[in-house]
C-alpha positions in Angstrom: 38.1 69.0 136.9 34.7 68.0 135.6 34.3 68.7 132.0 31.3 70.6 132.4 33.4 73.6 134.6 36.0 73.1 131.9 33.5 73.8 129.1 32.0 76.7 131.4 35.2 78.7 131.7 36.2 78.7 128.0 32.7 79.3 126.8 32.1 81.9 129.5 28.8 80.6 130.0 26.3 82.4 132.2 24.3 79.5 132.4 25.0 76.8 135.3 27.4 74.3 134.3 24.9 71.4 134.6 23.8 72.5 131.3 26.7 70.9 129.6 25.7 67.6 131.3 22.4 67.7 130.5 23.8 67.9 126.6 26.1 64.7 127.0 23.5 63.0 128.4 20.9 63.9 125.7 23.9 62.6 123.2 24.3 59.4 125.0 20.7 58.3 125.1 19.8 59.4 121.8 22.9 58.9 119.9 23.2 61.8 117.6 21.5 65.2 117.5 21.5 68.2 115.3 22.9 71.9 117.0 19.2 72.9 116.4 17.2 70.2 118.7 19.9 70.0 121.6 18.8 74.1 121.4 15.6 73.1 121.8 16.1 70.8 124.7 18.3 72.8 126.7 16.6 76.6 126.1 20.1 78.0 125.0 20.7 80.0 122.1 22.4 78.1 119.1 25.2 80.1 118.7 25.9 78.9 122.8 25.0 75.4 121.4 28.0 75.8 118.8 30.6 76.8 120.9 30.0 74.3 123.4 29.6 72.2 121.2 33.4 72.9 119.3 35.2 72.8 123.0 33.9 69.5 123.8 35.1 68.6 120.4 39.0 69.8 121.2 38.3 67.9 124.4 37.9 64.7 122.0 33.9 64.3 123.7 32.3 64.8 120.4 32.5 64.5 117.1 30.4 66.7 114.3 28.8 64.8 110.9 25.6 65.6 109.9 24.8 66.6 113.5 26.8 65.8 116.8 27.5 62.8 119.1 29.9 61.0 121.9 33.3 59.7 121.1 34.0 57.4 123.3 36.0 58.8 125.9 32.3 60.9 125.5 30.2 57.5 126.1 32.5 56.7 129.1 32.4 59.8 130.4 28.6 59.8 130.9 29.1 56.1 132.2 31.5 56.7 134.8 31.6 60.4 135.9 27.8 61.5 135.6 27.1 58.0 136.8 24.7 56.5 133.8 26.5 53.2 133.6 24.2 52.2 136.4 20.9 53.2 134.2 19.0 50.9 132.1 18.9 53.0 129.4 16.1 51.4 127.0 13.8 51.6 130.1 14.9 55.3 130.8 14.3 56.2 127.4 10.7 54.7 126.7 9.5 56.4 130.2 11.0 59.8 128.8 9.7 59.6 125.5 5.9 57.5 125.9 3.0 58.7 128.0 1.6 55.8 128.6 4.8 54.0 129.7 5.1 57.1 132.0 1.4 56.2 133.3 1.9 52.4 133.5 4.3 53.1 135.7 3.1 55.9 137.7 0.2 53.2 138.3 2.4 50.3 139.4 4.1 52.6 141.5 0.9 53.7 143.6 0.1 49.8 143.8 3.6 49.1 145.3 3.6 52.1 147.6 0.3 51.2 149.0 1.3 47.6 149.8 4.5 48.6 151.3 4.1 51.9 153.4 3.5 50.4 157.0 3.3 53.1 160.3 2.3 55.9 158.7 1.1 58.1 161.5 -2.1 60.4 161.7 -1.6 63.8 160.6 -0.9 65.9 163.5 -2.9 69.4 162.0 -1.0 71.0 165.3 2.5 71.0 162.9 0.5 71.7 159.4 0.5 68.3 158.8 -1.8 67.4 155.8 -0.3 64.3 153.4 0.0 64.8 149.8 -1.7 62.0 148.2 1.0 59.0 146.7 -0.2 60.5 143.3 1.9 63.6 144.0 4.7 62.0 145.8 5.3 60.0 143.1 4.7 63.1 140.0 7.3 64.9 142.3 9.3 62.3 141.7 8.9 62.5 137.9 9.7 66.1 138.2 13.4 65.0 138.8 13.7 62.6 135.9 12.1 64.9 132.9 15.3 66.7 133.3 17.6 63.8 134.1 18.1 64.7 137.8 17.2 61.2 139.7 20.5 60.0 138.7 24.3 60.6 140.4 22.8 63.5 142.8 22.2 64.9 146.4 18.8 64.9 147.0 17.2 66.8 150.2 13.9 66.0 151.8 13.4 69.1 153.7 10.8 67.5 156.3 9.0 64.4 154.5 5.4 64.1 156.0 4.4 63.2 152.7 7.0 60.8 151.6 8.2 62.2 148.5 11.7 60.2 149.2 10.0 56.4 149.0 8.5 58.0 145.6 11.7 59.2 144.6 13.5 55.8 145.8 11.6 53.9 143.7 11.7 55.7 140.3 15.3 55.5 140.8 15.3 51.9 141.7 12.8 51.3 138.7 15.0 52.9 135.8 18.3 51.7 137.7 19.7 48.0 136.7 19.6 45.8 139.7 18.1 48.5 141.4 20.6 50.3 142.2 21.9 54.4 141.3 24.5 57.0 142.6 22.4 59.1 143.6 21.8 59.8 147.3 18.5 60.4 149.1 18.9 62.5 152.7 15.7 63.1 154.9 15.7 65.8 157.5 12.6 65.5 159.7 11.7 66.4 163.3 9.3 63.8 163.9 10.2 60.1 165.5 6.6 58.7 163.8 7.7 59.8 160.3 11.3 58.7 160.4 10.1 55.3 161.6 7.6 55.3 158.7 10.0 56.3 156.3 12.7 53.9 157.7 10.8 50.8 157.7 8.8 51.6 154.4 12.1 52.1 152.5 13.4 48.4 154.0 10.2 46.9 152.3 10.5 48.9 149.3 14.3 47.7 149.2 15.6 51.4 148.6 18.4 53.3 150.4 17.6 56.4 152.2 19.4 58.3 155.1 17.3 60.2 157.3 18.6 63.1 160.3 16.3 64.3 163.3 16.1 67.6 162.8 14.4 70.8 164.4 14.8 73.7 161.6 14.1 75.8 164.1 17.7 75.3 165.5 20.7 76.4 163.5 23.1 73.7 162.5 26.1 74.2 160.2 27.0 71.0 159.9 23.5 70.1 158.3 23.1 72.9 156.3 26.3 73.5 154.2 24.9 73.9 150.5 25.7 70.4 150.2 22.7 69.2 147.9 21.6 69.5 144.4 18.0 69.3 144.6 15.7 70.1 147.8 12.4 69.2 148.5 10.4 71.5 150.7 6.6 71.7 151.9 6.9 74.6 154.7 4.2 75.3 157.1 1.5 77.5 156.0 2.7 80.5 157.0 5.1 83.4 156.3 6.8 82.5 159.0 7.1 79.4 158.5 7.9 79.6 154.5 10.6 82.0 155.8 12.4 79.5 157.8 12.4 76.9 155.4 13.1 78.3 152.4 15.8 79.6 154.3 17.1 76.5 155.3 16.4 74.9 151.8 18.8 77.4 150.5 21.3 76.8 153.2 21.4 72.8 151.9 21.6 74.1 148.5 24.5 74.1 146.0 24.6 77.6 145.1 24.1 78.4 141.1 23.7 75.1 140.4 20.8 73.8 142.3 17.1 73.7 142.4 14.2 73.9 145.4 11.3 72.9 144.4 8.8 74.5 147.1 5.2 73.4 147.5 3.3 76.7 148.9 -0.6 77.0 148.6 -2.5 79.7 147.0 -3.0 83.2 149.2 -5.0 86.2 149.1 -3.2 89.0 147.3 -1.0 90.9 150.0 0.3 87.4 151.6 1.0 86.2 147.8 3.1 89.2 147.6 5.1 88.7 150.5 5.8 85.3 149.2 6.8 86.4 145.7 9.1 89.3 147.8 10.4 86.7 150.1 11.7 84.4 147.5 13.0 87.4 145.4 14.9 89.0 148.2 17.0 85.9 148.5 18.0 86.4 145.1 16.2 83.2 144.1 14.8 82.8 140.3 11.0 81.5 140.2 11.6 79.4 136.7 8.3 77.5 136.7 5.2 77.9 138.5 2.3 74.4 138.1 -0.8 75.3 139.6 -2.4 72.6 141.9 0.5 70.4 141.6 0.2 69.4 145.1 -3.5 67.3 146.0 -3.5 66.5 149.2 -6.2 64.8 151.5 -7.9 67.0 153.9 -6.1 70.3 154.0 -9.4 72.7 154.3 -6.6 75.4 154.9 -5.2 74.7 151.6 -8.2 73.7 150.0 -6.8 70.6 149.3 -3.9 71.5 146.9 -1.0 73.7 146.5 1.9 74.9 144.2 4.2 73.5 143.2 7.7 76.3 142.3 10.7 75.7 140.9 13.4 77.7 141.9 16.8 78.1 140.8 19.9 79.1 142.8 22.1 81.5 141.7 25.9 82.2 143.2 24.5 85.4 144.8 21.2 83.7 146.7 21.5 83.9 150.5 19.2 83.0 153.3 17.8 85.5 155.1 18.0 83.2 158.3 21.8 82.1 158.6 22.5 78.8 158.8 23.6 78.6 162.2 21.1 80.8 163.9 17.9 79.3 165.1 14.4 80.8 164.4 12.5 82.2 167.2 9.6 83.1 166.0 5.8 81.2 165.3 5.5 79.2 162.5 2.4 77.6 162.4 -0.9 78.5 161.9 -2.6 76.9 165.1 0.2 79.3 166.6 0.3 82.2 164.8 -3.9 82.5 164.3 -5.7 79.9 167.3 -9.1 78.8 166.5 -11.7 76.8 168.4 -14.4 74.8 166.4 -17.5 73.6 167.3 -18.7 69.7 166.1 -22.1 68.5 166.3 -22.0 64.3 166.7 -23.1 62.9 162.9 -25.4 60.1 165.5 -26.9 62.0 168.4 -26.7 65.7 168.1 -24.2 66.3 170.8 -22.1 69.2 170.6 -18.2 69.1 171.1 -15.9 72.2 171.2 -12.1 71.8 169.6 -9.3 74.0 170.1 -5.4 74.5 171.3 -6.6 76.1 175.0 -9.3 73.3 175.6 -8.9 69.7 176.9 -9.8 67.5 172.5 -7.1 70.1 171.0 -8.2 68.6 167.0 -10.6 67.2 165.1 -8.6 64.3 164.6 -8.5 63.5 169.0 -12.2 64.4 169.1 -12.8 61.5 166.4 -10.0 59.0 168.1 -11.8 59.8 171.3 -15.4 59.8 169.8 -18.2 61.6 170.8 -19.0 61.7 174.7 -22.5 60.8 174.9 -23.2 57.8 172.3 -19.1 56.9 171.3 -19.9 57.7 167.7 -17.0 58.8 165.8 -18.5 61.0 162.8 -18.9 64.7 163.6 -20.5 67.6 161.3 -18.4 71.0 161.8 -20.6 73.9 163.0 -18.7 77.0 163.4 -15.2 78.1 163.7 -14.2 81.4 165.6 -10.6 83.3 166.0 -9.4 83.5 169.3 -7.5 86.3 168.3 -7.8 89.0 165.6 -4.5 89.4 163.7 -3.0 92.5 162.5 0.4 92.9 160.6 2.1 96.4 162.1 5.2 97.4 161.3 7.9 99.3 163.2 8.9 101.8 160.6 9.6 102.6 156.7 12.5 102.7 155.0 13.2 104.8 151.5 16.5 103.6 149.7 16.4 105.9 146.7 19.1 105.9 143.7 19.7 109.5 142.3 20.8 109.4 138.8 21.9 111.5 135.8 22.0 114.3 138.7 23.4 118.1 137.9 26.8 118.2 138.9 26.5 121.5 140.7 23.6 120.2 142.7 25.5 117.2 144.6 29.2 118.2 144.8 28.4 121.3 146.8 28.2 120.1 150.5 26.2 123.7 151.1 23.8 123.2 148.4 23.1 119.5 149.5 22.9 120.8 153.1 20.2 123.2 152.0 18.2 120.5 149.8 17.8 118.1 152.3 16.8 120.5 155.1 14.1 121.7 152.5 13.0 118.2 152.1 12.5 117.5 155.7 10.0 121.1 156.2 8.0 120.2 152.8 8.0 116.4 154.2 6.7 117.5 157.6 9.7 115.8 159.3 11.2 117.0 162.6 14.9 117.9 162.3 16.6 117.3 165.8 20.2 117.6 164.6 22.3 117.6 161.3 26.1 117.1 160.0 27.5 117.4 156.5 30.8 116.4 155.1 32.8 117.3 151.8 35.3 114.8 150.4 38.2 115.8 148.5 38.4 116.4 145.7 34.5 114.8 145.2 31.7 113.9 147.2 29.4 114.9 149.9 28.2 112.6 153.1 25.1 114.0 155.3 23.0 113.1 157.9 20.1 114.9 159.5 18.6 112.9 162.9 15.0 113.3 162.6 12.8 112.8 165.6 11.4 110.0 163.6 14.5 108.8 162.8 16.8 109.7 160.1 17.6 110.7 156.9 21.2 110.3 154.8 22.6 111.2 151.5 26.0 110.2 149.9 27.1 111.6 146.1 29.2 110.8 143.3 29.4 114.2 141.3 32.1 112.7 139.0 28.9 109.9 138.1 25.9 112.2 138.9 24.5 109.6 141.4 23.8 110.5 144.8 22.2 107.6 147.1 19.7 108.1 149.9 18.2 106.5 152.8 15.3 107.8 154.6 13.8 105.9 157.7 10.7 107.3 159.3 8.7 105.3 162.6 5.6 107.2 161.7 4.1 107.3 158.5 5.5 109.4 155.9 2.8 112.5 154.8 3.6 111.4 150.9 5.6 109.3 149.1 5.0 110.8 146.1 5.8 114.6 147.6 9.1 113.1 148.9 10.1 111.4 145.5 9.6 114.3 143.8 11.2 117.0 145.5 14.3 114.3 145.3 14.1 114.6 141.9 13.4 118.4 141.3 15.9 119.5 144.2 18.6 117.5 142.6 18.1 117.8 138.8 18.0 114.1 138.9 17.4 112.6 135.7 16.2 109.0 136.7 14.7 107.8 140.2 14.7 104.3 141.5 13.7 103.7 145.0 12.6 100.7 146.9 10.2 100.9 150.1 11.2 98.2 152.8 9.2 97.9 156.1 10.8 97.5 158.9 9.8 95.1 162.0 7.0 93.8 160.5 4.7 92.4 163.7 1.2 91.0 163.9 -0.8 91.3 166.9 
């Protein structure tokens, strides 16, 4: 058993057990620390600090005197199990620690890159294709080593358009001696252009990485087995399209102790909503949000940048599309919301008309093809129009309300919860088409009334003064706050929480 799961259980830390590697390691590059700065450098509490710091010590991993640092069997630890034999640590440590190593690096990096990509195909817009620049491959990259993750890990590319893995294959071969580090790099892309890029750009770089075709759209349980500690995903740039990939992200992941780190573009308020929803209803934790992270060239549907979010897993985070069911729906913007364009020629004025329905589908064919009277290949965009007006509709809405601190009289009486809820459905302006009511013995009451928009249950707990109710209505409900509050009066309630989910959400 790893000492870190060890350490975990007799501690009963509610942190992820990678927090007690992250310590050793600190120890073993810097020698000896004080309770206070490995605090500092991990975010936990110093009493936490102190007790994981006296287990590792009956473990024989540490030893305390005028701070704290590795035995031995501490050092070999490190070496050997979290795989830091193969660093070179001096390197490691300067790149950590100085900015301008950190730069002179990033630099030689972008020079080496350059030299050595070869095949890299034109973006196809048709897919949401728009390459992040090898500036932010390669401060991705960095993202992994500020908090020691390049080395003896699973690393997912979720899709790799932008070649964040050659980045990340050689930081890892730069801070590795000979150039070599446990870690393992895994590439799941759909397209045959960018796997050949990748493929022959990582045998001139001289780096190790396995890549699988892969259509997301497709379930696949034998890809997607929360196998991986950190995943890289830049979805298309839509709901749809974030939905299935962060789905599948958290499918790869390894849940409670892994991290995504998802590269989404800035949204009007509504669709930034649904974002923020979609990532919470998954029961993932946003821990770190860097603005414009992600600079990419072109990408006028971006802006030219994006997001960059780190999320955590925890043991509870689920995707809302199973791993082994494939994804039906739209998920790209050309798809979802089709646009032709108009281009005047830069040369001799002739006008060109771009779009999915018509014969020069993108901007990028028109120039390849260049312009049809004088072969010039510069163009000046004119106008853009939607083909189609979108509108998000939903099927129905659906009240799950919490009842709290309730009178006890009120909810353990299956008459008196019979006659609250048909009074709620008159006041509400519901149509009752049929209803049935159950007591429990010796507590409880169950009930149903069928609406003609659809229905509306109740369950109590007298003996906790909670009752639970669901209310789902296809048309749109006269008012919220009417309903929530003759909830609350009808049942004595002393505290309401409710949560409004739509149902079925469509966009025409």
């Amino acid at each position: 058993m790893k000492i870190s799961k060890i350490i975990k259980e007799r501690t009963h830390l509610k942190e992820s057990e990678e927090v007690v590697d992250l310590i050793l390691i600190e120890l073993y590059l810097r020698g000896q620390l004080s309770t206070k700065t490995l605090s500092s450098k991990t975010n936990l509490p110093i009493p936490v600090i102190s007790a994981i710091r006296k287990e590792l010590a009956k473990l024989g991993i540490v030893k305390m005197a005028n701070g704290v640092f590795l035995t031995t069997k501490g050092s070999l630890y490190v070496e050997n199990t979290l795989g830091f034999s193969s660093i070179n640590k001096n390197h490691y440590l300067k790149i950590i620690d100085s900015n301008s190593e950190r730069e002179w690096l990033k630099k030689e990096m972008i020079d080496e890159l350059s030299l050595k990509i070869v095949n890299r195909p034109k973006v196809d817009v048709k897919f949401d294709q728009a390459f992040a620049t090898l500036q932010t491959s390669i401060d991705r990259a960095f993202l992994l080593l500020d908090e020691h993750q390049l080395v003896n890990n699973q690393i997912l590319f979720l899709g790799d358009d932008d070649l964040t893995s050659l980045a990340v294959g050689l930081l890892i071969k730069k801070i590795s001696l000979k150039g070599k580090c446990s870690s393992h790099l895994m590439v799941y892309e759909m397209s045959e252009n960018i796997i050949t890029c990748i493929e022959d750009s990582a045998e001139n770089l001289e780096i190790g990485i396995d890549i699988q075709k892969l259509d997301f759209r497709y379930g696949s349980q034998e890809y997607f087995k929360h196998q991986y500690d950190y995943v890289f995903v830049d979805p298309p740039y839509t709901i749809t399209g974030l939905k299935l990939f962060l789905s599948r992200a958290i499918s790869s992941s390894r849940l409670g102790a892994s991290r995504i780190y998802l590269s989404f573009g800035e949204k009007e308020p509504q669709t930034q909503l649904a974002v923020q929803k979609l990532i919470c209803d998954q029961n993932l934790i946003i821990n770190e949000i860097s603005h414009d992270f992600n600079h990419y060239e072109g990408a006028s549907i971006l802006g030219g940048r994006s997001n960059m979010l780190e999320l955590l897993t925890l043991q509870t985070t689920y995707p809302i599309i199973s791993s082994c069911t494939s994804y039906k729906q739209q998920i790209y913007t050309g798809e979802l919301n089709p646009r032709n364009s108009v281009y005047k020629c830069k040369n001799c004025g002739e006008t060109h008309k771009v779009g999915p329905s018509l014969t020069i589908k993108t901007i990028e064919e028109l120039k390849e093809i260049g312009c049809s009277n004088c072969e010039n290949t510069t163009f000046l965009h004119l106008s853009r129009n939607n083909l189609e007006a979108t509108e998000e509709k939903v099927l129905g809405s659906h009240y799950l309300v919490e009842l709290k601190n309730c009178f006890n009289n009120n909810i353990g009486s299956v008459s008196t919860v019979e006659r609250i809820m048909l009074n709620i459905v008159e006041q509400c302006q519901l149509t009752k088409v049929s209803s049935d009511f159950h007591q429990f013995k010796p507590l409880g009451v169950s009930g149903v009334v069928v609406l003609a928009e659809s229905h509306f249950t109740v369950h109590t707990w007298p003996e906790e003064n909670y009752a639970a109710i669901d209310l789902f209505v296809c048309s749109r409900l006269a008012s919220e706050n009417k309903f929530m509050d003759l909830l609350t009066t009808f049942f004595e309630a002393g505290e309401i929480e409710y949560r409004k989910v739509n149902r079925g959400s469509l966009t025409y």
